[in-house]
N, C-alpha and C positions, 0 to 999 in steps of 0.2 A: 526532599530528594525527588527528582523526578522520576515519574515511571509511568513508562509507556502500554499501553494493554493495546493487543490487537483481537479481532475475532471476528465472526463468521465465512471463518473456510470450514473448509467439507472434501469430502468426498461426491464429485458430482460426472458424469459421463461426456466426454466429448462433443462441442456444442450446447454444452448447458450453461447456465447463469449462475454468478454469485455474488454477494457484496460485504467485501471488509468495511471492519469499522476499526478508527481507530480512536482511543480517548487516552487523556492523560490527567494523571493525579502530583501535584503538584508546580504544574507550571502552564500558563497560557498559552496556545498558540497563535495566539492575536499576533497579526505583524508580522509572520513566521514564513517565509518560505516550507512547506511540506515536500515530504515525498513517499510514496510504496517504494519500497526493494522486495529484491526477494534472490531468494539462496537454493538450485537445484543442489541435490547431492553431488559432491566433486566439483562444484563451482563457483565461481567469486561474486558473492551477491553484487546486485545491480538496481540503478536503480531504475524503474518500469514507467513512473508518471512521477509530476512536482505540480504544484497550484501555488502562485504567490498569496499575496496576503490581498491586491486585486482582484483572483481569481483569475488568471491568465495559467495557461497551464502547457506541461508540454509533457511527451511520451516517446519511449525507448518507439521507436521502426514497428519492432514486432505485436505490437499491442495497438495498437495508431487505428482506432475505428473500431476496436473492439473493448477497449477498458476508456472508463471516465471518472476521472479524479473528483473531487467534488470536497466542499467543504461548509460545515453548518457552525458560525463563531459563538451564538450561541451556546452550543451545545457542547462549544471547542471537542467539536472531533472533527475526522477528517475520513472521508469514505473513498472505496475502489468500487466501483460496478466493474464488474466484467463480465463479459458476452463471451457467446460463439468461442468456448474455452477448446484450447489442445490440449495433447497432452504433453506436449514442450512447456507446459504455464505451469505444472506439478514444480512446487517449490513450499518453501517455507513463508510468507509474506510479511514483510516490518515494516514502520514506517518510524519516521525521523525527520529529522530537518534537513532540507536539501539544498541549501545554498553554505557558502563558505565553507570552512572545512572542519567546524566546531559539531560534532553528534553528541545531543546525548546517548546516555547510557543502553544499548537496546535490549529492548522487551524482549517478551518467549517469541512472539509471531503467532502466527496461526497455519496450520497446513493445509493446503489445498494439494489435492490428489483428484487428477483429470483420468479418467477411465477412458481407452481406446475401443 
């Protein structure tokens, strides 16, 4: 069964740094389109950044110069930096596969809480 773990969000102040990681226990992501989403309360999770299996990568408008997807296949996980945080980015963060219309099962996430 697949299963997705997300983590390192926090709590951190406006304009600070953080880096999700994501890993999975049962299935490779070798070859995979990825991507971060993320869920504010009252709204339809979305997705933020994608990296194919090239490393070619692309990001929602709002994040565009401030978060960097990145991916180590090795280690098959898949990471978020994110910079210069608002507190519009306070959301729940998942990641999944971002291409076609097939998700697996998703993880808890991890929360990130931006302080104004």
């Amino acid at each position: 069964q697949v299963r997705l773990v997300e983590s390192g969000g926090g709590l951190v102040q406006a304009g600070g740094s953080l880096r999700l990681s994501c890993a999975s226990s049962g299935i490779s992501f070798i070859g995979k389109t990825m991507g971060w989403y993320r869920q504010a309360p009252g709204k339809q999770r979305e997705l933020v950044a994608s990296i194919t299996s090239g490393g070619s990568t692309n990001y929602t408008d709002s994040v565009k110069g401030r978060f960097t997807i990145s991916r180590d296949t090795a280690k098959n996980t898949v990471y978020l930096q994110m910079s210069s945080l608002k507190a519009e980015d306070t959301a729940v963060y998942f990641c999944n596969l971002a291409s076609g219309w097939y998700r697996w099962s998703w993880g808890q996430g991890t929360q990130v809480t931006v302080s104004s």
